[in-house]
PDB file as gemmi writes it, atoms N, CA and C in Angstrom:
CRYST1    1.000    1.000    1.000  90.00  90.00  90.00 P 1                      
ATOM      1  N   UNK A   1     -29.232 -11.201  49.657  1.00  0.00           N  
ATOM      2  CA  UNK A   1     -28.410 -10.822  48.513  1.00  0.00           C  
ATOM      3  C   UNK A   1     -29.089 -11.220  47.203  1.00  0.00           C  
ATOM      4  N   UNK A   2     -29.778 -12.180  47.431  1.00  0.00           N  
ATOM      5  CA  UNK A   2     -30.075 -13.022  46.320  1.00  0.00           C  
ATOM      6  C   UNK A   2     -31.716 -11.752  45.955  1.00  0.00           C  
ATOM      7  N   UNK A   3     -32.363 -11.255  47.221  1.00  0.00           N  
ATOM      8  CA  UNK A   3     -33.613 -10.791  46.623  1.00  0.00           C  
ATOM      9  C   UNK A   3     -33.192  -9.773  45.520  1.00  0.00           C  
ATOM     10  N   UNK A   4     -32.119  -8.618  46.420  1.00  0.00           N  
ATOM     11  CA  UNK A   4     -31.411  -7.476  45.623  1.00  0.00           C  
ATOM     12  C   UNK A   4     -30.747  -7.692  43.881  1.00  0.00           C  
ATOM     13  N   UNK A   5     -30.370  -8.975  43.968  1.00  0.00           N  
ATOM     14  CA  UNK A   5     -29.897  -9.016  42.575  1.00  0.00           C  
ATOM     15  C   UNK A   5     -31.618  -9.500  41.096  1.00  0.00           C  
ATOM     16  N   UNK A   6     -32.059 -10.126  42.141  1.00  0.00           N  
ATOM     17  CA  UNK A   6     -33.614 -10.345  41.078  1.00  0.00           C  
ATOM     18  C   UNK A   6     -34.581  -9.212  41.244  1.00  0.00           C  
ATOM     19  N   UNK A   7     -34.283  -8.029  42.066  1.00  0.00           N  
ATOM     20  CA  UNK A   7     -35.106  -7.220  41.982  1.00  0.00           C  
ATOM     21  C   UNK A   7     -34.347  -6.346  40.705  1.00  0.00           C  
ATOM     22  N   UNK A   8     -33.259  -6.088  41.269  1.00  0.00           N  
ATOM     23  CA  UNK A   8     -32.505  -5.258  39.824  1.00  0.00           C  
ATOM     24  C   UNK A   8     -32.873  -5.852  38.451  1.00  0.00           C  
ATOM     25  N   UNK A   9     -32.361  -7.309  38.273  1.00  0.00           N  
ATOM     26  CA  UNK A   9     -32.592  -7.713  36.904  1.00  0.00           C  
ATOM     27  C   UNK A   9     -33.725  -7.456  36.781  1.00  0.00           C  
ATOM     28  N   UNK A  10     -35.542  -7.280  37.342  1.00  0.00           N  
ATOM     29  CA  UNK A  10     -36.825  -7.337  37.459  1.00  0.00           C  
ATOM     30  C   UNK A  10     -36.596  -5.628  36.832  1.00  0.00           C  
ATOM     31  N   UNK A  11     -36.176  -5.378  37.823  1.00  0.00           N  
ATOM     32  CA  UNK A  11     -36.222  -3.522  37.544  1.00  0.00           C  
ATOM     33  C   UNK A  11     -35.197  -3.425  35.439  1.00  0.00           C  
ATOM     34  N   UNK A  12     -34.318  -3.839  36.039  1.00  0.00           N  
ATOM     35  CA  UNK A  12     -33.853  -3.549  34.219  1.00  0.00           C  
ATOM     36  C   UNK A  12     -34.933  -4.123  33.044  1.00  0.00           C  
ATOM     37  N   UNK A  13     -35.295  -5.776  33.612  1.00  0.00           N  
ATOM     38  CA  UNK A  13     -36.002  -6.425  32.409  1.00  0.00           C  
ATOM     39  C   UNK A  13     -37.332  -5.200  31.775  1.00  0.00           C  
ATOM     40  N   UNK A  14     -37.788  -4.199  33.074  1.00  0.00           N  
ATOM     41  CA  UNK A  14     -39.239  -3.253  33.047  1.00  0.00           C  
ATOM     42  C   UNK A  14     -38.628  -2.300  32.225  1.00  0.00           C  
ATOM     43  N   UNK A  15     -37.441  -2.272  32.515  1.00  0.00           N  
ATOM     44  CA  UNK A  15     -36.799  -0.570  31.773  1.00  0.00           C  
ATOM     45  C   UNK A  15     -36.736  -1.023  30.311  1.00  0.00           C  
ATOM     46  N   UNK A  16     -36.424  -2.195  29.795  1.00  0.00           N  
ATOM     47  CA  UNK A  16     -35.729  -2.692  28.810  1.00  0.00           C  
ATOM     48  C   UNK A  16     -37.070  -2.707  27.779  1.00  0.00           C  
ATOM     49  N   UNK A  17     -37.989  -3.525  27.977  1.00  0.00           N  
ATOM     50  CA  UNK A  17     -39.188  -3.287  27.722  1.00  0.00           C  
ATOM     51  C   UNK A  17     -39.473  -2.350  27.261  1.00  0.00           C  
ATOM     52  N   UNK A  18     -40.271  -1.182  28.600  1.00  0.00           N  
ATOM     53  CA  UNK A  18     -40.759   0.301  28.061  1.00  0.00           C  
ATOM     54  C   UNK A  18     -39.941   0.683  27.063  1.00  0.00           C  
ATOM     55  N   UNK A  19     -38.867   0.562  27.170  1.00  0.00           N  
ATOM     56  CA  UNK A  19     -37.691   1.471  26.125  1.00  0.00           C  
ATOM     57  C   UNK A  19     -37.997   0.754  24.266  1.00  0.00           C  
ATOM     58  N   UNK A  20     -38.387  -0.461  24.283  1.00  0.00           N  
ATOM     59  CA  UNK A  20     -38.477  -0.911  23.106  1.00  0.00           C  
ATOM     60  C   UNK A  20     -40.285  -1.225  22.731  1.00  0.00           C  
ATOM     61  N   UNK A  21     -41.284  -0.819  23.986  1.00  0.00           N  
ATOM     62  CA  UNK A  21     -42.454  -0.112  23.353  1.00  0.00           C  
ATOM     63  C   UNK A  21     -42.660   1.266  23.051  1.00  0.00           C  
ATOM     64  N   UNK A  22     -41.457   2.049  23.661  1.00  0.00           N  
ATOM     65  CA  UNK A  22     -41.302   3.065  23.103  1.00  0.00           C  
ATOM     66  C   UNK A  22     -41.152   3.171  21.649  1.00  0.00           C  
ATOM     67  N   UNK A  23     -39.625   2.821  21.479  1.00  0.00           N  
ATOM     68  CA  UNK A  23     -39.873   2.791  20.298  1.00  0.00           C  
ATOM     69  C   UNK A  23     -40.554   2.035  19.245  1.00  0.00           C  
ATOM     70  N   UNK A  24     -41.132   0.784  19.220  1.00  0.00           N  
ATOM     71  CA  UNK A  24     -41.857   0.863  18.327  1.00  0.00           C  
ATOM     72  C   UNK A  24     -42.595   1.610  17.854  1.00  0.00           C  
ATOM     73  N   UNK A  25     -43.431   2.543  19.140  1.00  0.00           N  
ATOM     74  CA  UNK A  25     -44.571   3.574  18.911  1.00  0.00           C  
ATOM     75  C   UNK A  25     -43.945   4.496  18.131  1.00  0.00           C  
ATOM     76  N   UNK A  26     -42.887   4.522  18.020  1.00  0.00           N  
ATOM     77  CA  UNK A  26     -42.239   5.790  17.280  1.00  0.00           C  
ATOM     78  C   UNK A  26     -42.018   5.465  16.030  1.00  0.00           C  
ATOM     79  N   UNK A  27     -41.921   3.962  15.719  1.00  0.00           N  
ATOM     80  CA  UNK A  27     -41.671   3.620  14.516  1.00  0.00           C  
ATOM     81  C   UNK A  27     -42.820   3.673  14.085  1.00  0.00           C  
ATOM     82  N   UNK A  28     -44.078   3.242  14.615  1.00  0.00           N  
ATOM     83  CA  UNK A  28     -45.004   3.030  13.912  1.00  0.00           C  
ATOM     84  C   UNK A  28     -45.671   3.982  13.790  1.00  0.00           C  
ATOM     85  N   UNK A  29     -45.378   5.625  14.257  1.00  0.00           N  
ATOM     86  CA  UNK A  29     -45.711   6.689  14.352  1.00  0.00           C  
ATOM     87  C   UNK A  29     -45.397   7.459  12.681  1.00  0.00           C  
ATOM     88  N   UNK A  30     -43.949   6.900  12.675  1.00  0.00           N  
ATOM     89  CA  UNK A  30     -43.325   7.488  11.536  1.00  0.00           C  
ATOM     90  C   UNK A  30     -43.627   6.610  10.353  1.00  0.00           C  
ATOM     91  N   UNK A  31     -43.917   5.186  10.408  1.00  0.00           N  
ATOM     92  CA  UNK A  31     -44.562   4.440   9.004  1.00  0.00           C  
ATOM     93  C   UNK A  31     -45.772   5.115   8.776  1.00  0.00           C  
ATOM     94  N   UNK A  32     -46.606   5.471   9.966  1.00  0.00           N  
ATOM     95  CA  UNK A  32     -48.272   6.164   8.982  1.00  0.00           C  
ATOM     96  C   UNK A  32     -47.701   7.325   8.546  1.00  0.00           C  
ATOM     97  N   UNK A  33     -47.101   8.340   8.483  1.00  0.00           N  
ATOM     98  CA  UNK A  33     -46.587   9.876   8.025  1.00  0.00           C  
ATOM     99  C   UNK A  33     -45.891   9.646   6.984  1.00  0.00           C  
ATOM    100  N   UNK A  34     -45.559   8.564   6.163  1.00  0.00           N  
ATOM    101  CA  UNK A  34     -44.902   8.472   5.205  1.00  0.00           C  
ATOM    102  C   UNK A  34     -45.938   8.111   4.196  1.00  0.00           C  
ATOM    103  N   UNK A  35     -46.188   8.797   3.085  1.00  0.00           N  
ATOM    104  CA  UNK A  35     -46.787   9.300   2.263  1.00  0.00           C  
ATOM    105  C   UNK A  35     -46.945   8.055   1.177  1.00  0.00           C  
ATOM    106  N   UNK A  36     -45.513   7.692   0.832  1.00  0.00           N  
ATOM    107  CA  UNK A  36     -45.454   6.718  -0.197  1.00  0.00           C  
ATOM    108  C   UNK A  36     -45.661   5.464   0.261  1.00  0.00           C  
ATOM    109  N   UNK A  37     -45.786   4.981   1.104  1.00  0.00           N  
ATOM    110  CA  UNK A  37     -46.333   3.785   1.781  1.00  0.00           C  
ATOM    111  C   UNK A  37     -48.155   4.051   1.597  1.00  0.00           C  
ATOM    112  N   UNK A  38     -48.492   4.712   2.127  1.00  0.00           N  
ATOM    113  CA  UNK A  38     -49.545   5.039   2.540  1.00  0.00           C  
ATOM    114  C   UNK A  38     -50.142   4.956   0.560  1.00  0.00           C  
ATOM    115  N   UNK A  39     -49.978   5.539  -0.485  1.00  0.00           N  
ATOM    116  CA  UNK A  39     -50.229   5.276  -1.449  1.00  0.00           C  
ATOM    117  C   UNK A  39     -49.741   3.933  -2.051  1.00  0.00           C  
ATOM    118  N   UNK A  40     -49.380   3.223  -1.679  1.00  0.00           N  
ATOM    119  CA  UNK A  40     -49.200   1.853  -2.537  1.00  0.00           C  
ATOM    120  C   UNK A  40     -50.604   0.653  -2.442  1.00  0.00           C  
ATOM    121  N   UNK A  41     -50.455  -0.080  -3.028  1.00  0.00           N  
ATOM    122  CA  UNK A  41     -51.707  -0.918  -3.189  1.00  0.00           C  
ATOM    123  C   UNK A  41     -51.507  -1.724  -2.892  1.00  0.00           C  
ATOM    124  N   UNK A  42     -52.326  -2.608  -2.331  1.00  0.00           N  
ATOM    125  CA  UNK A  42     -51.802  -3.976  -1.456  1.00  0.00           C  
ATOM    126  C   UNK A  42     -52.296  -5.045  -2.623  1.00  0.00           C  
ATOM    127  N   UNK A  43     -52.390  -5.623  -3.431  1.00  0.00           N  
ATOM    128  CA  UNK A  43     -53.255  -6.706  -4.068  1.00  0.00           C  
ATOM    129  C   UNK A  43     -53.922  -7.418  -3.148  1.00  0.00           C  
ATOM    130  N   UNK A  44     -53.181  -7.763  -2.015  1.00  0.00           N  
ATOM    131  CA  UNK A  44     -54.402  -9.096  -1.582  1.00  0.00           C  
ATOM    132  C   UNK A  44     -55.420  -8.331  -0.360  1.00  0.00           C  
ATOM    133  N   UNK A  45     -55.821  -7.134  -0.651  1.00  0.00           N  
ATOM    134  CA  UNK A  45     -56.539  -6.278  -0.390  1.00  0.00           C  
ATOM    135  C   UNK A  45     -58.466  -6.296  -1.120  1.00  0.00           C  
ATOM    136  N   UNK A  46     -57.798  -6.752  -2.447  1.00  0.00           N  
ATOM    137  CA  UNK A  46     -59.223  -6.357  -3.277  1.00  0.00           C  
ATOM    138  C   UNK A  46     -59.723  -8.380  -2.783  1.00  0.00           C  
ATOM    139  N   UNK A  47     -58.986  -8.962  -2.572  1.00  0.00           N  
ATOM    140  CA  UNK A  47     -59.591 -10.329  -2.383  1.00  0.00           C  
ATOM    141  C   UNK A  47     -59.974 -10.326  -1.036  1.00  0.00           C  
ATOM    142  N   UNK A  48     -59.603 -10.010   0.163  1.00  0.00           N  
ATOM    143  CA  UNK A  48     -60.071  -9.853   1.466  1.00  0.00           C  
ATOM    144  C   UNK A  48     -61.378  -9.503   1.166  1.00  0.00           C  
ATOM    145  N   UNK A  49     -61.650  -7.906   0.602  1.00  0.00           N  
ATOM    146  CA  UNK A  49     -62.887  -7.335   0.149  1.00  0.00           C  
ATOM    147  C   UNK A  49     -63.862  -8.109  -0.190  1.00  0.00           C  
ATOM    148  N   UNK A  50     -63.457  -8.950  -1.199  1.00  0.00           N  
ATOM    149  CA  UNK A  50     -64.360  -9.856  -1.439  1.00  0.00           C  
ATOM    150  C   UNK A  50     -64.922 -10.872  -1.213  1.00  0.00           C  
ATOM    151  N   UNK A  51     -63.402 -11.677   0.076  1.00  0.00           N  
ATOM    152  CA  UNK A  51     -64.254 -12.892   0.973  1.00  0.00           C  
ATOM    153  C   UNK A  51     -65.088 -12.213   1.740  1.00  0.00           C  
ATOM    154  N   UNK A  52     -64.345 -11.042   2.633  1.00  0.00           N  
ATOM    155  CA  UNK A  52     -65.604 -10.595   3.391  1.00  0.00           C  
ATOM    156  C   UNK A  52     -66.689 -10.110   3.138  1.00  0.00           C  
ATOM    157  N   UNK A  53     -67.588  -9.800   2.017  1.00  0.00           N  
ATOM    158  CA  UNK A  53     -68.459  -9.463   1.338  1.00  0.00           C  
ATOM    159  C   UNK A  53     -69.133 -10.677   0.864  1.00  0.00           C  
ATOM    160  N   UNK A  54     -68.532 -11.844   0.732  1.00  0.00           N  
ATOM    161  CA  UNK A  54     -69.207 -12.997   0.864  1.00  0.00           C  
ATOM    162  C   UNK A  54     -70.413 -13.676   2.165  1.00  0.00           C  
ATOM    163  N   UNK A  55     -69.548 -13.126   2.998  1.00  0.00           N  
ATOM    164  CA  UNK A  55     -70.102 -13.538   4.286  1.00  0.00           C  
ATOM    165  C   UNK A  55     -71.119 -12.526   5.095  1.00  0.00           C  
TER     166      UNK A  55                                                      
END                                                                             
């Protein structure tokens, strides 16, 4: 009895999962297609640039 009930919770915990790497992929599908994100400027962008250009 005991295997049947940890295989289910095993089987939901897998479903539960996929379902929320799903969607992230979808979220993060729909943050690159958005235009106005994609044009904004990061500031601590031009300083990265430049530590790594140090090295």
């Amino acid at each position: 009895m005991n295997t049947v009930i940890f295989t289910l919770v095993a089987l939901l915990l897998i479903l539960f999962i996929v379902i929320q790497i799903f969607r992230l992929y979808a979220y993060v599908i729909a943050l690159k297609k958005d235009e106005a994100l994609l044009k904004q400027h990061v500031p601590e962008e031009e300083h990265y640039q430049f530590i790594k250009g140090l090295y």
